[in-house]
VOPAGU-2260 file (C-alpha; in pm, 1 decimal, decimal comma):
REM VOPAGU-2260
SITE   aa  ch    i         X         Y         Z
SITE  UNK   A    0   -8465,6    3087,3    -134,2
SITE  UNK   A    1   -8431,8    2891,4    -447,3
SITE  UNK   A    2   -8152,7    2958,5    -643,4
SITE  UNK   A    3   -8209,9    3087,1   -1003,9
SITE  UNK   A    4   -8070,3    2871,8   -1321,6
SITE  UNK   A    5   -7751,3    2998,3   -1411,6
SITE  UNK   A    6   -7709,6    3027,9   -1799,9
SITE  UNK   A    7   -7513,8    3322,3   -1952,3
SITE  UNK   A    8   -7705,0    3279,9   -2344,9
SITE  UNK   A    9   -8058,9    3250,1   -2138,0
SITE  UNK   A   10   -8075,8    3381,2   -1804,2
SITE  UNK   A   11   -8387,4    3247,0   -1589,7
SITE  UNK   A   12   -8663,9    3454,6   -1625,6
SITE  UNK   A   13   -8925,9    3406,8   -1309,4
SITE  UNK   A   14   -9279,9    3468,9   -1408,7
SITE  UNK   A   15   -9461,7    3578,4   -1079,3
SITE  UNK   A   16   -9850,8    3570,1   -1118,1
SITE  UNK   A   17  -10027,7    3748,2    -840,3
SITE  UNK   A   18  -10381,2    3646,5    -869,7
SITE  UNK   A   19  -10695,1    3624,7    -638,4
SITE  UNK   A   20  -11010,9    3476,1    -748,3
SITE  UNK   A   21  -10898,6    3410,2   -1090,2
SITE  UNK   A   22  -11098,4    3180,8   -1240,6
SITE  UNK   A   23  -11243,7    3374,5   -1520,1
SITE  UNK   A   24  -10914,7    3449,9   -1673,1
SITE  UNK   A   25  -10687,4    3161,1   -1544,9
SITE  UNK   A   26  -10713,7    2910,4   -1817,0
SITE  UNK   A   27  -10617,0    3159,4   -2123,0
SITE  UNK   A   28  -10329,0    3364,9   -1922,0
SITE  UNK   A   29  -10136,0    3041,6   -1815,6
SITE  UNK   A   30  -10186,5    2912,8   -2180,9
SITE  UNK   A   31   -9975,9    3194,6   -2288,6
SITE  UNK   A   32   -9719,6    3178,7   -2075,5
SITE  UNK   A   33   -9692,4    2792,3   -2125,3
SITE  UNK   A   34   -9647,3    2907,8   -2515,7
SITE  UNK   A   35   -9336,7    3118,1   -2493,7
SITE  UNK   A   36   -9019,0    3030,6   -2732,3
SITE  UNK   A   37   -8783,9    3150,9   -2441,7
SITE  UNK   A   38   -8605,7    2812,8   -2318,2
SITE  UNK   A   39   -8539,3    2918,4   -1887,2
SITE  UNK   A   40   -8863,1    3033,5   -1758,3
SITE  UNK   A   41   -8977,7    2946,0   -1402,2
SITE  UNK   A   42   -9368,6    3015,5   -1364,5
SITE  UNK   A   43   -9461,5    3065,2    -967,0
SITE  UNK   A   44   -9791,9    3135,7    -890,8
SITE  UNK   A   45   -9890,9    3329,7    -551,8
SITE  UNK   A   46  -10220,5    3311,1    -476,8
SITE  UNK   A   47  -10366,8    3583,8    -268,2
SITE  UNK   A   48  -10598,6    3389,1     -37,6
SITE  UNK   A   49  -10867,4    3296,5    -327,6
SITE  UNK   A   50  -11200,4    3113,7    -275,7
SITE  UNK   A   51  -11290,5    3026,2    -543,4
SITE  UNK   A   52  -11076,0    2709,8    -657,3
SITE  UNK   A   53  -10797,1    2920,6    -832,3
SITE  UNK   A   54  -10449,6    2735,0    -738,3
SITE  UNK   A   55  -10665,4    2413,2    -804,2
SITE  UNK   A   56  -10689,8    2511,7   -1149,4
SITE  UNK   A   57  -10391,7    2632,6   -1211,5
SITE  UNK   A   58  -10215,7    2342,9   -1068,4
SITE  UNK   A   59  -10416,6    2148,7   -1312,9
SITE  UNK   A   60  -10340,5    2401,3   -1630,6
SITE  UNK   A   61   -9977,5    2475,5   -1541,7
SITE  UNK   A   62   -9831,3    2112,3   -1340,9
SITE  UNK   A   63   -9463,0    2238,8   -1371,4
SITE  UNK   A   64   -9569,7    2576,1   -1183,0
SITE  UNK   A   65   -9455,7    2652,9    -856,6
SITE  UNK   A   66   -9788,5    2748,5    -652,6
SITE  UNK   A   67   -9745,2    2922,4    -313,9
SITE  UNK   A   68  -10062,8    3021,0    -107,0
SITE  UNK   A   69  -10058,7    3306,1      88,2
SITE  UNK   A   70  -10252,7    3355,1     426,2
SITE  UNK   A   71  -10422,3    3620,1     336,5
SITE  UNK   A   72  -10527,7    3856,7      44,6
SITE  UNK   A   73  -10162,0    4092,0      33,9
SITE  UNK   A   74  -10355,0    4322,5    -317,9
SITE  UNK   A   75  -10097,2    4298,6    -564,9
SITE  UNK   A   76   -9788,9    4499,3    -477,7
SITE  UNK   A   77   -9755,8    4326,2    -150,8
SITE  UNK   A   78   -9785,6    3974,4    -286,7
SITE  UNK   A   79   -9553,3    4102,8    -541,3
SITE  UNK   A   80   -9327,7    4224,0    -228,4
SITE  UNK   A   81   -9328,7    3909,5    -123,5
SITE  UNK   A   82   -9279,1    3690,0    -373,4
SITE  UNK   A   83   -8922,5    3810,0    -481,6
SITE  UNK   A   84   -8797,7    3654,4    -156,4
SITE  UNK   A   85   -8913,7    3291,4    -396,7
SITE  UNK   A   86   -8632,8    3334,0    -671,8
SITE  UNK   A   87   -8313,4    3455,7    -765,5
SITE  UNK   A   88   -8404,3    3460,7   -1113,8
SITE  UNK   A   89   -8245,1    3823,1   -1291,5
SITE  UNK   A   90   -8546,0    3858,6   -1411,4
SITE  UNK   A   91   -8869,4    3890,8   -1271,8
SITE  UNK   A   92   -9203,8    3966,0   -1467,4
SITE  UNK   A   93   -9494,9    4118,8   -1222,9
SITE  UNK   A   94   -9773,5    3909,4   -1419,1
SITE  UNK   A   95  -10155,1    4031,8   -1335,8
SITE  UNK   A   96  -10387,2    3732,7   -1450,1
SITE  UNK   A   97  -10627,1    3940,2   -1714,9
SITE  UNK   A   98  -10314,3    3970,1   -1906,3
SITE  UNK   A   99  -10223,2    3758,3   -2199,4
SITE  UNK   A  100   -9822,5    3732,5   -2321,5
SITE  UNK   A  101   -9755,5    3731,8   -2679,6
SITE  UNK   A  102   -9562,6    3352,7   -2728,0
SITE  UNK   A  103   -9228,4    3584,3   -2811,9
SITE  UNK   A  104   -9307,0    3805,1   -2490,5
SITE  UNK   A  105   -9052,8    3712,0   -2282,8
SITE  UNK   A  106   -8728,5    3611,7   -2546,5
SITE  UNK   A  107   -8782,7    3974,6   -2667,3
SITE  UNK   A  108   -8804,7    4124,7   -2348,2
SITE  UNK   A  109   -8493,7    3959,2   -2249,8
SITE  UNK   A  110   -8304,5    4076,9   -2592,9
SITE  UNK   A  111   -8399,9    4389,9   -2501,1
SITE  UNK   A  112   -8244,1    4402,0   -2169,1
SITE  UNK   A  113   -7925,3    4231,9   -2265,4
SITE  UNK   A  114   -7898,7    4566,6   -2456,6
SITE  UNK   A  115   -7834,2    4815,9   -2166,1
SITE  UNK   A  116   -7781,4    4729,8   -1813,9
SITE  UNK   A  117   -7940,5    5051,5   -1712,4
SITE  UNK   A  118   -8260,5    4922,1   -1853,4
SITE  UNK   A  119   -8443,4    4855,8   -1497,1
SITE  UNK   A  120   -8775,4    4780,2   -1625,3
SITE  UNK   A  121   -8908,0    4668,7   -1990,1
SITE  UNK   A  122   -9228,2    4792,8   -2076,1
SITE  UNK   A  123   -9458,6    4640,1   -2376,8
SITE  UNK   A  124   -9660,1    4729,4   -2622,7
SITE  UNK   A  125  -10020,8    4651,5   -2436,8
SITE  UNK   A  126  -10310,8    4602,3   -2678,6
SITE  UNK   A  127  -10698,1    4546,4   -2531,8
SITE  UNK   A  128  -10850,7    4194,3   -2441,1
SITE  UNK   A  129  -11208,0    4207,6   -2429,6
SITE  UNK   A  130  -11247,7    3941,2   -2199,0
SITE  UNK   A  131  -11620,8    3885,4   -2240,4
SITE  UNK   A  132  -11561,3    3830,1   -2573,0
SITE  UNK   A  133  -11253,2    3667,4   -2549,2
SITE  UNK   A  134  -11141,8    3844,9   -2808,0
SITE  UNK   A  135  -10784,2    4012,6   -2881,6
SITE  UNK   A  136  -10783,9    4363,3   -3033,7
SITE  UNK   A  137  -10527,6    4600,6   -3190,7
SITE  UNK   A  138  -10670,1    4886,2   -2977,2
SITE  UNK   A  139  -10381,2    5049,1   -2768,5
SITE  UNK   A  140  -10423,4    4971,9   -2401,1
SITE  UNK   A  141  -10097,0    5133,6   -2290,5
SITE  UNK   A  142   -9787,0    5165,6   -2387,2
SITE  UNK   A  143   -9597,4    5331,7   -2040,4
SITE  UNK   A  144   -9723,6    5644,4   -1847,7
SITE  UNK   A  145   -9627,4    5999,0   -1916,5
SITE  UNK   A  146   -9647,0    6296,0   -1693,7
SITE  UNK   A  147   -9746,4    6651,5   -1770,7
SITE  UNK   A  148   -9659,6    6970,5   -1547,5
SITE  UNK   A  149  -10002,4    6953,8   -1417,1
SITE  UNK   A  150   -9892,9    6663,0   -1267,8
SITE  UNK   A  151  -10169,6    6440,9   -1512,8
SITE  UNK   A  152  -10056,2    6098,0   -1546,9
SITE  UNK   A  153  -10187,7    5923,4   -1816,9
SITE  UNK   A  154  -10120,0    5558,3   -2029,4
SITE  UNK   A  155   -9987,7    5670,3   -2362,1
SITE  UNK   A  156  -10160,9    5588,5   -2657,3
SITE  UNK   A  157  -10438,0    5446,6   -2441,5
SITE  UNK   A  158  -10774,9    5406,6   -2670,9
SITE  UNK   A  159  -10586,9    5446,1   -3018,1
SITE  UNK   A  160  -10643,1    5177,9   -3306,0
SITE  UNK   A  161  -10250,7    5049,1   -3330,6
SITE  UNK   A  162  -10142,6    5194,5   -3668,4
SITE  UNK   A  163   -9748,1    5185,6   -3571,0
SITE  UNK   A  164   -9757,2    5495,4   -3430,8
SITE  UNK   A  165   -9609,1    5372,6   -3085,7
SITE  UNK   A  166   -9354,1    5157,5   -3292,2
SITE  UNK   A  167   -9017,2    5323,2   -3205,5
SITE  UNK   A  168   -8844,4    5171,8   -2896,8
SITE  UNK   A  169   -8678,2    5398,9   -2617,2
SITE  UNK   A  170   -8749,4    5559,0   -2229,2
SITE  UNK   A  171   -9068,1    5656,5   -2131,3
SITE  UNK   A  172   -9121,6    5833,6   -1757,4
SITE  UNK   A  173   -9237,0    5526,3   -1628,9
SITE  UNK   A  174   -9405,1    5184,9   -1658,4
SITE  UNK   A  175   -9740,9    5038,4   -1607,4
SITE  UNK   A  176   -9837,8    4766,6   -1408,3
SITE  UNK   A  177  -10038,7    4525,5   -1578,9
SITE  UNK   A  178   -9691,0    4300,0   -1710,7
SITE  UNK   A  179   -9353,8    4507,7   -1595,0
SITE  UNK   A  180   -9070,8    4314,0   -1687,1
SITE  UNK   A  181   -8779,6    4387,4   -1436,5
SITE  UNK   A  182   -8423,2    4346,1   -1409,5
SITE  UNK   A  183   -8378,5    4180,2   -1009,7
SITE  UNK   A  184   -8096,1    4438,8    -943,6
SITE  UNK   A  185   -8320,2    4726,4   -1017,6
SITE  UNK   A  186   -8542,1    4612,5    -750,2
SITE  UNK   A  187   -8305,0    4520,8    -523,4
SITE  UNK   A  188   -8137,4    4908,7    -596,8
SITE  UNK   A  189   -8447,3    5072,4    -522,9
SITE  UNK   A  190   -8590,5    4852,4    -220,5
SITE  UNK   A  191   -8651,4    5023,9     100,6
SITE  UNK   A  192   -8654,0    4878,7     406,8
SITE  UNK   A  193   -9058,9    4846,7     523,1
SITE  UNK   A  194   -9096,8    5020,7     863,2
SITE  UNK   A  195   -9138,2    4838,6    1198,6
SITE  UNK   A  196   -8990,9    4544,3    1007,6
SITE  UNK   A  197   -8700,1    4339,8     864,2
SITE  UNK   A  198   -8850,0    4276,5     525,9
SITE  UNK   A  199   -8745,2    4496,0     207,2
SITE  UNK   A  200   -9020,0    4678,8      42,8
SITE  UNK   A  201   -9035,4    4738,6    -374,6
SITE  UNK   A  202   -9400,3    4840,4    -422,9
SITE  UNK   A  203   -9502,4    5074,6    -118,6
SITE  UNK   A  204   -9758,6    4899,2      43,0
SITE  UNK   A  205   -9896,7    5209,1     212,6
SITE  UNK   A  206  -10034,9    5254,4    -122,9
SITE  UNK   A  207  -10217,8    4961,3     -74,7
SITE  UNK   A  208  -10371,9    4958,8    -474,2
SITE  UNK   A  209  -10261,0    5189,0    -758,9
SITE  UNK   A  210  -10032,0    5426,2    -873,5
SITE  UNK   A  211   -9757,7    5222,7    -677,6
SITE  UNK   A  212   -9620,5    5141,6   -1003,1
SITE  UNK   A  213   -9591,2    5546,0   -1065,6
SITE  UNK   A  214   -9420,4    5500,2    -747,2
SITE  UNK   A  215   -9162,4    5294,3    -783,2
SITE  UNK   A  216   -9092,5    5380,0   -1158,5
SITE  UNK   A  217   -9033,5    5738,2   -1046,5
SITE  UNK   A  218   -8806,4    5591,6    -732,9
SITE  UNK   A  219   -8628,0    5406,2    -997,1
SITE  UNK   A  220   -8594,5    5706,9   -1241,9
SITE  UNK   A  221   -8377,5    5898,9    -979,0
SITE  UNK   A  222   -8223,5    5587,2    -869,6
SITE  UNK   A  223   -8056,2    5583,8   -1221,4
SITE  UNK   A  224   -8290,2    5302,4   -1357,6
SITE  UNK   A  225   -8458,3    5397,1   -1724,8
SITE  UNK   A  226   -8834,0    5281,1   -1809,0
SITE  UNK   A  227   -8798,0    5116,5   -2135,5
SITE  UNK   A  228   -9016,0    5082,5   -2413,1
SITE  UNK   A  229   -8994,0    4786,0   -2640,7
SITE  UNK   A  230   -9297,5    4741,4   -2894,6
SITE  UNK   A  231   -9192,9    4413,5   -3014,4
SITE  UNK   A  232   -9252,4    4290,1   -2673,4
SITE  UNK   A  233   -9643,6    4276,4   -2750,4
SITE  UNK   A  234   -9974,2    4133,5   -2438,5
SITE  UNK   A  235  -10308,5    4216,5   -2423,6
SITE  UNK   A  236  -10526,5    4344,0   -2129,3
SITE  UNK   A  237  -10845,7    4324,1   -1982,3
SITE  UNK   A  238  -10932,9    4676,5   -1869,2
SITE  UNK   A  239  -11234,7    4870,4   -1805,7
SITE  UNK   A  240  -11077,4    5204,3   -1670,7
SITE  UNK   A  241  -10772,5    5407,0   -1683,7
SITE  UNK   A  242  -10591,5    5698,0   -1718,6
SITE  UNK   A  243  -10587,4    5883,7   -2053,8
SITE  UNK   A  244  -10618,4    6222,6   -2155,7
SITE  UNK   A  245  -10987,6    6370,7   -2152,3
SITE  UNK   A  246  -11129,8    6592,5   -2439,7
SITE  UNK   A  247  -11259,9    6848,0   -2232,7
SITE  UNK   A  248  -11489,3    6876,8   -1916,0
SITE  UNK   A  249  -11776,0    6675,4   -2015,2
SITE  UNK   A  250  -11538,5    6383,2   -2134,5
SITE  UNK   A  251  -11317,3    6406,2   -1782,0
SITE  UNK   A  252  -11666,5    6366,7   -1635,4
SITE  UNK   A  253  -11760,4    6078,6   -1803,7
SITE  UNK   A  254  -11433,8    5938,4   -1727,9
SITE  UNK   A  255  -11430,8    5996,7   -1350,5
SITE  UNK   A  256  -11795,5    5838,3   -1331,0
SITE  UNK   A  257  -11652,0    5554,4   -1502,2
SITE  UNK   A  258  -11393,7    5447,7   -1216,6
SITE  UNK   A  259  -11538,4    5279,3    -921,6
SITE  UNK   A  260  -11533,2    5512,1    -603,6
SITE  UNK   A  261  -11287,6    5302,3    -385,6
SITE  UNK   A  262  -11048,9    5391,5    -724,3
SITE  UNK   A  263  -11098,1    5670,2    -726,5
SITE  UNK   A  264  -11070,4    5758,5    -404,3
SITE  UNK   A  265  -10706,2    5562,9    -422,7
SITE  UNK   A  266  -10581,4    5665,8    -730,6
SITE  UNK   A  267  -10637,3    6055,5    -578,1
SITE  UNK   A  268  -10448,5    6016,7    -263,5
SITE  UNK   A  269  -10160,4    5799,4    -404,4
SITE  UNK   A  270  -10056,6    6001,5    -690,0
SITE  UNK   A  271   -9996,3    6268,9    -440,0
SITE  UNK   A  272   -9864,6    6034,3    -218,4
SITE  UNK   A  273   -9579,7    5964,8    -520,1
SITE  UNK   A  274   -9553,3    6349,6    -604,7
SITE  UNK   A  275   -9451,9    6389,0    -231,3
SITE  UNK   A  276   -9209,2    6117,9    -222,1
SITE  UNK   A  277   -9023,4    6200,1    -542,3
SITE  UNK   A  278   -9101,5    6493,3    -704,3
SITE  UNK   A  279   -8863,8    6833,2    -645,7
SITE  UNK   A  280   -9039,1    7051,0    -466,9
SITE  UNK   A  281   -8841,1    7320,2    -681,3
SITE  UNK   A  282   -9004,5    7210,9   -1010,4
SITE  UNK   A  283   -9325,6    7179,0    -825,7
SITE  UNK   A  284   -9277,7    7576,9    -759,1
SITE  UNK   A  285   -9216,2    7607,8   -1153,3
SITE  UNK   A  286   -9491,1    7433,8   -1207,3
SITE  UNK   A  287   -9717,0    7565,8    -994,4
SITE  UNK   A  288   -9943,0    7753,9   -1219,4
SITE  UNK   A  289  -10053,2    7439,3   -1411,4
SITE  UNK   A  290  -10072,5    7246,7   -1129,6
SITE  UNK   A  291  -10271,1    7459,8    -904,6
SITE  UNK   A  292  -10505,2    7481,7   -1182,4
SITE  UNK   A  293  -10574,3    7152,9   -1184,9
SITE  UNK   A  294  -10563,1    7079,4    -803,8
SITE  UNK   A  295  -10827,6    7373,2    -741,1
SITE  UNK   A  296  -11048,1    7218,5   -1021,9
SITE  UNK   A  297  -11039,7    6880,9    -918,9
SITE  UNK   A  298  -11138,3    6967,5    -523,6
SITE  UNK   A  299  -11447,4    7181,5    -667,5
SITE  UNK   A  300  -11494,8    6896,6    -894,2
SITE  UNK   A  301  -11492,4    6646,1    -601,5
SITE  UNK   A  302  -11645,5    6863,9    -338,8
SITE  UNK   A  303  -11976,9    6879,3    -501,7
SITE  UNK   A  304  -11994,2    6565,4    -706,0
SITE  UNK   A  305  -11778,0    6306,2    -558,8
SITE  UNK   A  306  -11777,0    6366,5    -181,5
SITE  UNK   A  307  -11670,1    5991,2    -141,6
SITE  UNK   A  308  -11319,4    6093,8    -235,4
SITE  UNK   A  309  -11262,4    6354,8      43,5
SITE  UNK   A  310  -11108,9    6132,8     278,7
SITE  UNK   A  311  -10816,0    6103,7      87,1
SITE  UNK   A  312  -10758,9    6482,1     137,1
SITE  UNK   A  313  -10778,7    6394,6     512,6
SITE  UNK   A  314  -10514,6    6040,4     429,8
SITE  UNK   A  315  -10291,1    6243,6     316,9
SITE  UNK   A  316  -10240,6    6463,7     581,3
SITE  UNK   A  317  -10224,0    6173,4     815,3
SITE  UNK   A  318   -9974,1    5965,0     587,5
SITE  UNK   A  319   -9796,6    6276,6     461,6
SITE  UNK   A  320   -9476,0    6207,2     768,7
SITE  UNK   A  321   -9411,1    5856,7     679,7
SITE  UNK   A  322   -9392,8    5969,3     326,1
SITE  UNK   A  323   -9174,3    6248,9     357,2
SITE  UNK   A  324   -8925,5    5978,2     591,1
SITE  UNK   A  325   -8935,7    5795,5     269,4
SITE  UNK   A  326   -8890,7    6087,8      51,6
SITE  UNK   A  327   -8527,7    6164,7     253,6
SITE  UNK   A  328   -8368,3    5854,7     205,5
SITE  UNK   A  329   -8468,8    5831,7    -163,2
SITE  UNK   A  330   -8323,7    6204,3    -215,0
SITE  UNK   A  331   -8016,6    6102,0      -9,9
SITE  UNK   A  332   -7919,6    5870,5    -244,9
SITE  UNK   A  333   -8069,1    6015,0    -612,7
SITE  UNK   A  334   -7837,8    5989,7    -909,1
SITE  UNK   A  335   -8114,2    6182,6   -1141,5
SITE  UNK   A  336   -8123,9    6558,4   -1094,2
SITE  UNK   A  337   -8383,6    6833,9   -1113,5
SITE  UNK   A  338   -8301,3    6897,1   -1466,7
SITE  UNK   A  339   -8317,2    6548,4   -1604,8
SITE  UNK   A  340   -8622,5    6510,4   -1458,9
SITE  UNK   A  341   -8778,2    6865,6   -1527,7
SITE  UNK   A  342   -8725,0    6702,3   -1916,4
SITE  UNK   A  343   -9001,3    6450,1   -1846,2
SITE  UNK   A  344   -9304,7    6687,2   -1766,4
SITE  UNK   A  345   -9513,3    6739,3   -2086,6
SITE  UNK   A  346   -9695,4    7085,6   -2144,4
């Protein structure tokens, strides 16, 4: 394992870019890292078994890069997994390739960090990249997920014009995933070991694609690891669905046929996946009311409209052991309790 840089006024910062096929957005999100004023950065790319010519071109665009190939297509939180065992750096930023880094990203990131040690993930103010257009926009993408007794997870600010209204730094209940900056001894807190092997996991990889990041900011939360906010730490993504809150039926409609089914699908199992990994079941039983509600609605919902997204029902009762083995080692060692956390559910 390579040893990180060791420099007490700059610590190394390791940028890990998990990227497969990612041609159409290679070129600008490379640019912007190569821009940044912060003097120890180490770029490594891992490239999840692409086809299409990507570490090619990135060797070309970024020559000082580390590039590692995978053998075969790990989805992002297991190349992520992965990857850590490539640096030592104290700081590691999770870097999906439709995201672009303000040149300042990653000195104010760090500046924040330096602040509190207890800061175990930074996350940014994340504005909207229309790729097609290749155009950067002051439209709020996200800026951290919040929670409400229902057990709704949404971005924050997601679809607002940026007027400084998300302008005041502090915790949120947890990051998102597009461009988490991380402090390595979070991580390293709040690994588990994978089962049937030797290798630590981060991002559950059970989850295979979304809401791991819900996950393991949750995981982190009770750990004793805070979700920070920072909105001088500024990117932009590229993103054509997501979580935000929904004006009424017809709106949460339009917003469900919006997600591809496979997402769907995913994004309904894992979240309950997360809620029984970390969540107290004693809050769940104050909460029930609001989140029965919603639970009964969305199986009527997805009985008759969206029958695709059954089968998660079905996943979960089949994954529901391995998750609850999880759940009792994270509870064994939680530093959080049910009234700190009972503070993050919105009504």
């Amino acid at each position: 394992m390579p040893r990180a840089v060791k420099n007490s006024m700059h610590p190394e910062v390791s940028i890990h870019l998990i990227v497969r096929n990612g041609q159409n957005y290679l070129r600008e999100c490379l640019e912007h890292v190569e821009a940044q004023t912060y003097p120890n950065i180490k770029l490594r790319i891992f490239d999840n078994a692409s086809d299409d010519g990507t570490p090619e071109t990135a060797a070309r665009i970024a020559p000082s890069a580390e590039i590692i190939r995978f053998d075969k297509n790990y989805i992002v939180g297991g190349g992520f997994n992965r990857s850590l065992a490539y640096s030592e750096s104290p700081y590691v930023v999770l870097l999906c390739v439709d995201v672009l880094i303000d040149p300042h990203f990653v000195e104010r990131a760090v500046e924040a960090m330096q602040v509190d040690k207890k800061r175990g993930v930074l996350q940014a103010k994340v504005l909207w990249y229309d790729g097609h257009e290749k155009r950067k926009t002051d439209t709020i993408d996200t800026t951290g997920m919040q929670i409400f007794r229902s057990r709704r997870i949404t971005n924050r600010g997601h679809g607002e014009r940026d007027e400084g209204q998300y302008d005041g730094a502090g915790e949120v209940f947890c990051y998102e995933g597009a461009v988490p900056f991380f402090r390595r001894v979070a991580l390293e807190d709040v690994a588990m070991q994978r089962e049937g092997e030797e290798r630590q996991e981060y991002l559950d990889e059970d989850f295979m694609w979304y809401a791991d990041e819900v996950d393991l900011g949750w995981r982190m939360r009770l750990l004793g690891w805070s979700s920070w906010y920072d909105p001088s730490v500024v990117a932009w993504h590229d993103r054509s669905t997501t979580h935000r809150l929904s004006a009424g039926w017809k709106d949460f409609i339009a917003q469900r046929k919006g997600i591809p089914a496979n997402k769907r699908m995913l994004d309904l199992r894992n979240q309950r996946l997360a809620f029984l990994k970390n969540d107290f079941f004693v809050t769940m039983a104050m909460h029930s009311p609001w989140i029965l509600k919603r639970e009964l609605f969305l199986f009527a919902y997805i009985s008759l409209f969206e029958q695709s997204s059954l089968v998660a029902y079905w996943q979960l009762l089949r994954m529901g052991p391995k998750a609850l083995r999880k759940r009792r080692v994270i509870m064994e060692r939680r530093v959080a309790g049910e009234h700190e956390m009972r503070a993050w559910f919105l009504s």
